[in-house]
C-alpha positions as CSV (number, residue, x, y, z in Angstrom):
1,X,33.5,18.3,3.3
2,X,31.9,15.8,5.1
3,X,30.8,12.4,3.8
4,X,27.0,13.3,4.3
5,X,27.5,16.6,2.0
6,X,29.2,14.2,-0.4
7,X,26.1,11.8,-0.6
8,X,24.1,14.8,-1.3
9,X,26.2,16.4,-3.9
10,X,26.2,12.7,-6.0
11,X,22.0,11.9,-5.3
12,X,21.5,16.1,-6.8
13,X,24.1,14.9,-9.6
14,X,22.3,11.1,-10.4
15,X,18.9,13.1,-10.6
16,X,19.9,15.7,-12.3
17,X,21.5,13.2,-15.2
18,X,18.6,11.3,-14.9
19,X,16.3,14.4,-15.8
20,X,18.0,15.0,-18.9
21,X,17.5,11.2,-20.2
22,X,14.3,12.0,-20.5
23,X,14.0,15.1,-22.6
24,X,13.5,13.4,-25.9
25,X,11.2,15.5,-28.5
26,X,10.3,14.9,-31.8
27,X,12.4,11.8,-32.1
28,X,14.2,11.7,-36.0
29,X,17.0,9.5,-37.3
30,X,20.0,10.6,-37.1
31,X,21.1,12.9,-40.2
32,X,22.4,10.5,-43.1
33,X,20.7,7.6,-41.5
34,X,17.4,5.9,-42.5
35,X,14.4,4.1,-40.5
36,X,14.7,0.5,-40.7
37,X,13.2,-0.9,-44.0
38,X,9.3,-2.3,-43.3
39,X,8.8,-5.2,-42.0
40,X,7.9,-9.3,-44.2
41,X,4.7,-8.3,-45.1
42,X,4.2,-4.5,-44.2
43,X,3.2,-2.5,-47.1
44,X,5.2,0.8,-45.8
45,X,8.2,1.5,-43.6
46,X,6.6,2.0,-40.4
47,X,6.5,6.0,-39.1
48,X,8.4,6.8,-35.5
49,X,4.8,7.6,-34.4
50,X,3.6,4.2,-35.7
51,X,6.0,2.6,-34.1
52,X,5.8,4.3,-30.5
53,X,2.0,3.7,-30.6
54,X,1.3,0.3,-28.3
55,X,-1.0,-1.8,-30.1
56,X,-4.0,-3.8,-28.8
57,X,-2.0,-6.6,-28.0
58,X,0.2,-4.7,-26.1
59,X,-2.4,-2.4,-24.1
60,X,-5.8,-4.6,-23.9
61,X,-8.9,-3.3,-23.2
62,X,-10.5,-3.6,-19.9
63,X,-13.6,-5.7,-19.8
64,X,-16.3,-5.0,-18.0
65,X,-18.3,-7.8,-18.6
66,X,-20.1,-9.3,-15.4
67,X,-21.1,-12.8,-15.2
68,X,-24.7,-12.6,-15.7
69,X,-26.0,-15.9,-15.3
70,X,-24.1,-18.9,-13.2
71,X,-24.2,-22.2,-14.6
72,X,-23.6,-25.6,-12.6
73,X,-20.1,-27.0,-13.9
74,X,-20.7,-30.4,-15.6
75,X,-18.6,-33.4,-13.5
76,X,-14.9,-34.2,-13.8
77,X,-14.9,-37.7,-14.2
78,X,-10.7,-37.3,-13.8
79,X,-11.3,-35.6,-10.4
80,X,-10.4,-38.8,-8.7
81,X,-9.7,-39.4,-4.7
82,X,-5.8,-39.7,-4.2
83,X,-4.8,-43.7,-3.8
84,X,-2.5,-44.5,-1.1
């Protein structure tokens, strides 16, 4: 074989490991195991779909909100030439 035949064979093998990293569905703990108990000050142990849902925090919301009206910026009385 030559080396170029080589490089193919491993890039088809990385990609083809890769694909199956990503075939996760319907995550569950793993048989005799539990979730993690809730967190200080949660009232109930968090679901896998709670906890794979990004909050607010984590995914803002666009704003759209133009700048309707321009106002003139008061003075900087500590925007003082350099001294030299």
């Amino acid at each position: 074989m030559t080396k170029l035949t080589v490089k193919v064979q491993l890039t088809l093998l990385s990609a083809l490991a890769l694909a199956g990293c990503g075939a996760a569905s319907g995550l569950q703990p793993v048989e005799g195991k539990t979730l993690p108990v809730a967190p200080a000050g949660a009232r109930a142990t968090p679901t896998p779909a709670d906890l794979l849902t990004p909050t607010v925090q984590q995914r803002p919301q666009r704003s759209d909100e133009l700048l309707r009206n321009s106002d003139e910026r008061r003075t900087d009385e500590f925007d003082l030439p350099p001294q030299g």
